[in-house]
C-alpha positions in Angstrom: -1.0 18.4 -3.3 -3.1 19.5 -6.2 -6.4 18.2 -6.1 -6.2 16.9 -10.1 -4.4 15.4 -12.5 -1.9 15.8 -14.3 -1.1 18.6 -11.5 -1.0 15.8 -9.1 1.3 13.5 -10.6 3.7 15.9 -11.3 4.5 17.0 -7.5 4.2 13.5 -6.5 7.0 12.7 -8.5 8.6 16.0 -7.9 8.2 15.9 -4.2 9.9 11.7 -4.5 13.3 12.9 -6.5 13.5 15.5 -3.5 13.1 13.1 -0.4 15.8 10.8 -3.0 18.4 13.9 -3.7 17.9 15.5 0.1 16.4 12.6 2.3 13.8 14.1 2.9 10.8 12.5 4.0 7.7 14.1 2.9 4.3 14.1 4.3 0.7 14.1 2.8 -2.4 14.2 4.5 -6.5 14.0 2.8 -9.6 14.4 3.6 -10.8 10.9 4.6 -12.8 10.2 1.6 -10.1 10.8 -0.8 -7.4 8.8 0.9 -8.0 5.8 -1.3 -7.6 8.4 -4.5 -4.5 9.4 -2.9 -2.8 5.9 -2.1 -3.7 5.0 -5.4 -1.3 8.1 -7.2 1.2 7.5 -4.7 1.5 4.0 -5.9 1.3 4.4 -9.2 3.9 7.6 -9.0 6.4 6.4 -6.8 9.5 4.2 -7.6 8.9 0.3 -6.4 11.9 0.6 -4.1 10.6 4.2 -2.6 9.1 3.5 1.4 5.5 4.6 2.1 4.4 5.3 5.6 0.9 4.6 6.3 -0.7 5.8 9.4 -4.6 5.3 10.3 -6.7 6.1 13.3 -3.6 7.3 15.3 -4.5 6.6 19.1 -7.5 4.8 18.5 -7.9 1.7 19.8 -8.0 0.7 15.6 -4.1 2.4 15.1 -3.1 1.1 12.2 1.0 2.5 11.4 3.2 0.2 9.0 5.9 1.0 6.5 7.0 -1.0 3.4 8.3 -0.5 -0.3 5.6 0.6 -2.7 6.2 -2.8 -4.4 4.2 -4.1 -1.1 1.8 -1.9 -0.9 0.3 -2.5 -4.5 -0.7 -5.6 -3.7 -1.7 -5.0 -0.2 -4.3 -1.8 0.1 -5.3 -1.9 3.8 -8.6 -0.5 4.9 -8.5 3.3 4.9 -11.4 5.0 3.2 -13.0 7.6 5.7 -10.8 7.1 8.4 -7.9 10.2 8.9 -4.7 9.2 8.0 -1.5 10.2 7.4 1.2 9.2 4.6 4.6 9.8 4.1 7.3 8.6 1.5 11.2 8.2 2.5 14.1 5.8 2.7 15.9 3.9 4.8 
C-alpha cells in the first residue's frame, strides 16, 4: 500500500470492491510502528459489514488472531503498536 494519503485510501477501497467482486482475501502487512496508522485507514475505508483479520505476535506466547466485522473493530482497537502483525480483509 502507498505510504500516504489520498494514495492510500484509494487502494484500500480498490483492493475491498476486489476481495467483494472475486472473493478474494487480501493481505496487508506494516512496519510495527505504523500498524496503528494502518488499522485506523482500514477502518475508516472499509464497508461495516467487510471482515478484518487481525493477527499479532504469531507464535509468541502473546498470539493474538481474531476476526470480526469492521463495525467491531471500531470500537474495539486491541493493542498492536510495535508488535509485527498481519491484516487481512475478506468475507464469509
Amino acid at each position: 500500500l502507498p505510504i500516504k494519503n489520498p494514495e492510500k485510501s484509494q487502494q484500500i477501497k480498490m483492493l475491498e470492491r476486489r476481495m467483494q467482486l472475486e472473493g478474494q482475501t487480501q493481505v496487508f502487512i506494516e512496519a510495527p510502528y505504523r500498524n496503528l496508522q494502518l488499522l485506523e485507514e482500514l477502518l475508516k475505508n472499509c464497508e461495516p459489514q467487510t471482515m478484518l483479520c487481525i493477527a499479532v505476535d504469531i507464535t509468541l506466547d502473546t498470539e493474538f488472531i481474531r476476526t470480526k466485522p469492521v463495525s467491531f473493530w471500531k470500537t474495539n482497537i486491541p493493542d498492536i503498536q510495535k508488535r509485527p502483525a498481519i491484516f487481512m480483509i475478506g468475507r464469509l
